[in-house]
N, C-alpha and C positions, 0 to 999 in steps of 0.2 A: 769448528776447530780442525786443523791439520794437520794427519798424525804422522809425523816423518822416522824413516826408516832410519838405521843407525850410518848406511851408506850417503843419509843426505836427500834421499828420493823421498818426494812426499808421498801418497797410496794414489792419489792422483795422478801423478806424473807415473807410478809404476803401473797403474791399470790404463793409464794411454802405451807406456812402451809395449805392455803384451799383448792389447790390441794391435798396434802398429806389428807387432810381429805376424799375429795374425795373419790380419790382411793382406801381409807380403806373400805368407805360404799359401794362402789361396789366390792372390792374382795371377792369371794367366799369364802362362809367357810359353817362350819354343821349348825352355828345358820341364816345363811341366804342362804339356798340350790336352791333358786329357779334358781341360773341361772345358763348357760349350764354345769359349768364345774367342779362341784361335781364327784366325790368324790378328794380331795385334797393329799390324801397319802396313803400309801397299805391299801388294803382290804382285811378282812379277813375272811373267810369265813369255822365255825366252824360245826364240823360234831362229833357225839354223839356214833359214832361207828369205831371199828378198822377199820384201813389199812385191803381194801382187802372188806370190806364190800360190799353190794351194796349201803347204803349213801355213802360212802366214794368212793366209785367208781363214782358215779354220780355228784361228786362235782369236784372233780380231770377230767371229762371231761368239766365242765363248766368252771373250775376258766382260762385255757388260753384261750378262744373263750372272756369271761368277761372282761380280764384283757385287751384284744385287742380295745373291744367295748368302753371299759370306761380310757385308758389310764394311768392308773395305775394299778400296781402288784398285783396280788389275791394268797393269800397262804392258803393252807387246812391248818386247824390244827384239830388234834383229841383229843375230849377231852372226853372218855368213860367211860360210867357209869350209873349205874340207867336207863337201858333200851333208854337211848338219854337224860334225864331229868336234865342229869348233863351239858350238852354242851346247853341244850334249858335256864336251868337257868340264864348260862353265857349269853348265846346273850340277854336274857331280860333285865338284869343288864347293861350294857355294857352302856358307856357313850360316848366312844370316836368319835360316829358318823360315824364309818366303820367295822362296826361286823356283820358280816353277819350271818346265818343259814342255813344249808340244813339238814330239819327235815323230819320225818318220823310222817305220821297223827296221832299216839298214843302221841308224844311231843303236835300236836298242838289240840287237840282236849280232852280227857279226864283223863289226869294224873293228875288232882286234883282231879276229881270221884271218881277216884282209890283209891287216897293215896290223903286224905285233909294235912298234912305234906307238901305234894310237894312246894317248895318254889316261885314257881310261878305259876300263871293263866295262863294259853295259851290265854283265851280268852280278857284279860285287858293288858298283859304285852309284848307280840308281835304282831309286826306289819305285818300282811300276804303282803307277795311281788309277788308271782307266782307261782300258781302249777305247779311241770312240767310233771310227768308222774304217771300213774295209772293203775293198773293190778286187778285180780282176784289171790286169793287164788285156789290152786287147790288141791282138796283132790286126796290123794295118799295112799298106800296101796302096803302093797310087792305084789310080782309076782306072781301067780298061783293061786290054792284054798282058801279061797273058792270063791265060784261062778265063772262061767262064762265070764259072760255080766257085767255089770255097776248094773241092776237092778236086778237080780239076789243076786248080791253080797249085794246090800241097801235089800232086803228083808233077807238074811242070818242075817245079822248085827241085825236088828231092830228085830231076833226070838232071837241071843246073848245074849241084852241086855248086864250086866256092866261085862261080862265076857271077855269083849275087851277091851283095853285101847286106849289111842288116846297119841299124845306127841304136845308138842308147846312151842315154845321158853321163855316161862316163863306166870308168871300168871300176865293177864292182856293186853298180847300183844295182838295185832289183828287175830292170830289165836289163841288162847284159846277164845278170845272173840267168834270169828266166830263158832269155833267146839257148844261151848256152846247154841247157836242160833240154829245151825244148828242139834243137838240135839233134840230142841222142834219142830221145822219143818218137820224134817226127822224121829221122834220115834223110834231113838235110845237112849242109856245108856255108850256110853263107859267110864270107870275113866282116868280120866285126871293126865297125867304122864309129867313135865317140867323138862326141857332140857336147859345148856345155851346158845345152837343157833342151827341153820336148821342143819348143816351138822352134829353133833352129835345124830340128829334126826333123820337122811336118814342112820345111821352107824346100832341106834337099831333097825329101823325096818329092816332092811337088818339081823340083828342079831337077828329077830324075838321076840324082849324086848315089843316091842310096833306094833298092828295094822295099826294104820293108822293116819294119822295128815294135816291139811291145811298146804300147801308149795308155795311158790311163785316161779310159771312158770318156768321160768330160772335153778332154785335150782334142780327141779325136773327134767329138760327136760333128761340130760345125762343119769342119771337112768333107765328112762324109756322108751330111744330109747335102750343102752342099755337089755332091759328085765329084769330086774332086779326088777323093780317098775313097778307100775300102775297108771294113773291117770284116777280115776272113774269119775270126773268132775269138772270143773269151777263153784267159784262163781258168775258168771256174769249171767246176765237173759237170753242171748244169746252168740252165739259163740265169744269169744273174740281174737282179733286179735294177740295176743301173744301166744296163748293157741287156735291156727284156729281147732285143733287135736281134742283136748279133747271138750266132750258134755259140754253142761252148766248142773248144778246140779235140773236144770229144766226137763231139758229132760229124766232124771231116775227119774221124778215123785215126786219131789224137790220143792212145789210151795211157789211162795211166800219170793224166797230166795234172798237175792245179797249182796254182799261184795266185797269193793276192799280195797286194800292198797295204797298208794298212796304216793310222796316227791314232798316238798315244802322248796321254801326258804322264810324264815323271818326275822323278825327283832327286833328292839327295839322299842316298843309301841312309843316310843319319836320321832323316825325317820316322820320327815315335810311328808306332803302327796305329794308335791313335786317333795322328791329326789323319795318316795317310789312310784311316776307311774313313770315314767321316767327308775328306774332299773327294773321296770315289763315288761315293752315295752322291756327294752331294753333284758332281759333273755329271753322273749318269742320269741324275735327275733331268739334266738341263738338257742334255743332249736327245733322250729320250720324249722332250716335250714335242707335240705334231709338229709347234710352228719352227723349232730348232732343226725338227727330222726332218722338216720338206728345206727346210734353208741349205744343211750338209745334203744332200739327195741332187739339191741342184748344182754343188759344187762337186758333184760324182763319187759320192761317200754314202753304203746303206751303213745306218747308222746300228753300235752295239751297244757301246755303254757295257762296262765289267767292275767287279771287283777285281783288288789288287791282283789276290791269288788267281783271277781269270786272266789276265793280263800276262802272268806270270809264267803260266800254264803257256802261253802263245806263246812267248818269250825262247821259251825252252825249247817248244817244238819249230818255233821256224829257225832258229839256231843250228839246229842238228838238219834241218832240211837244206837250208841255203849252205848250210856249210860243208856239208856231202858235197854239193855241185863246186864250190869253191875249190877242192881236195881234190874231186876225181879230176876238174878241167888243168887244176894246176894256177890258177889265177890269182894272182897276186898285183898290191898296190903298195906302192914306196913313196 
């Protein structure tokens, strides 16, 4: 027999509806992340520079290790422009609860310093998820004359003054910033000559256009086993484990100096703190595996892997570092 309600519902149909209710309040979804099986449908995971880059290299080795971890599809997509600012703006925007970042610390750290235009905050509108690797800049320098030695060469320089020029991937990136710093550290003068990326850089100083410029490890090595280039030192305070070769810019009489570059993935300020330790865990995981650490290691990255709040921590402090030199030089991007 079936015993219906005075609204017409039988006890059947009312023990399906409160089940059906149920099951909605515990399925998964972005407004309710906390339980295990986030994320719901492809993830995307957007990168601020061409195919071939090192972001874009870096992310194309994480997104199948991720896509493994988390059970759902991870797709690069490139979105290039404004030095990363145009793919950072997007992930800040982004509403749909699966947009990822893999930025380069100039996105997350002072591109509104730069350029108050810039359409988002790094520091309000993404949500840091994990750093994953970190390097020094290494100055470089063609091959032979002048000088010697490392120190030899920074005392030639600093007698120069603005008769040298330096190159860097444009105004405002981490190395013009660096050179800039390193500058008042080192008392030199070179003018500053931008370039739209390394390898156009490593072409003029080869073509003797430009002296010398911060390069990242990697960019530089071929060159300089080669003989072709020089790397006079690392920005690191000590020997850095990607650059074991080259001195730190300490040890040619350098004090006081350090800079690294560094990528990180983020998010959308909105994203639950939830899902965002859970995908920190879960990237630190991957990145921290040998065979992921020797794969970043070869792409010129020792690798860290952080929680949010390590990430966070970085954030702030290269913020107020980069942005000191940004203020004292006067440098600005429109």
């Amino acid at each position: 027999m079936t015993v219906r309600s005075s609204s017409g519902f039988s006890r059947r149909h009312l023990t399906q509806a409160i089940g059906g209710a149920l099951a909605l309040a515990l399925t998964p979804s972005w407004a309710n992340p906390s339980t295990p099986q986030w994320p719901t449908q492809t993830v995307k995971l957007v990168v601020g520079f061409p195919a071939g880059s090192s972001p874009d290299l870096t992310a194309r080795a994480l997104a199948e290790p991720l896509a493994k971890a988390l059970g759902q599809n991870v797709i690069v997509e490139n979105k290039v422009g404004a030095g990363g600012n145009i793919a950072a703006d997007l992930v800040a925007k982004s509403t749909d609860g699966h947009t990822l970042g893999l930025m380069i610390n100039g996105n997350m750290t002072i591109a509104r310093i730069l350029n108050p235009k810039v359409p988002y905050d790094p520091l309000k509108d993404l949500a840091p998820i994990s750093l994953i690797g970190k390097a020094p800049l290494v100055l470089t320098v063609p091959a032979g004359p002048p000088g010697e030695s490392a120190a030899e060469w920074l005392s030639l320089a600093q007698k120069a003054g603005d008769k040298l020029s330096y190159a860097s991937p444009g105004v405002g990136t981490v190395a013009h910033l660096g050179m800039e710093l390193l500058k008042t550290k080192a008392g030199i003068a070179p003018v500053h000559v931008p370039y739209p990326g390394n390898p156009q850089i490593i072409t003029a100083m080869l073509g003797g256009q430009v002296q010398m410029a911060l390069l990242p490890p990697a960019m530089a090595a071929a060159q300089v086993r080669g003989g072709k280039l020089r790397a006079i030192g690392a920005s690191s305070t000590g020997r850095s484990p990607v650059a074991a070769e080259v001195p730190s810019l300490a040890e040619i009489g350098v004090k006081d100096y350090q800079l690294e570059i560094w990528n990180a993935v983020a998010a959308p300020a909105s994203m639950p703190a939830a899902v965002a330790t859970k995908l920190s865990a879960v990237i630190s995981d991957i990145v921290r595996a040998p065979e992921m650490r020797a794969r970043l290691f070869q792409q010129g990255w020792q690798v860290v892997g952080s929680s949010p709040e390590g990430l966070r921590n970085r954030i702030v402090s290269d913020t107020k570092a980069l942005g000191d030199i940004i203020r004292s030089q006067k440098i600005e991007v429109n």
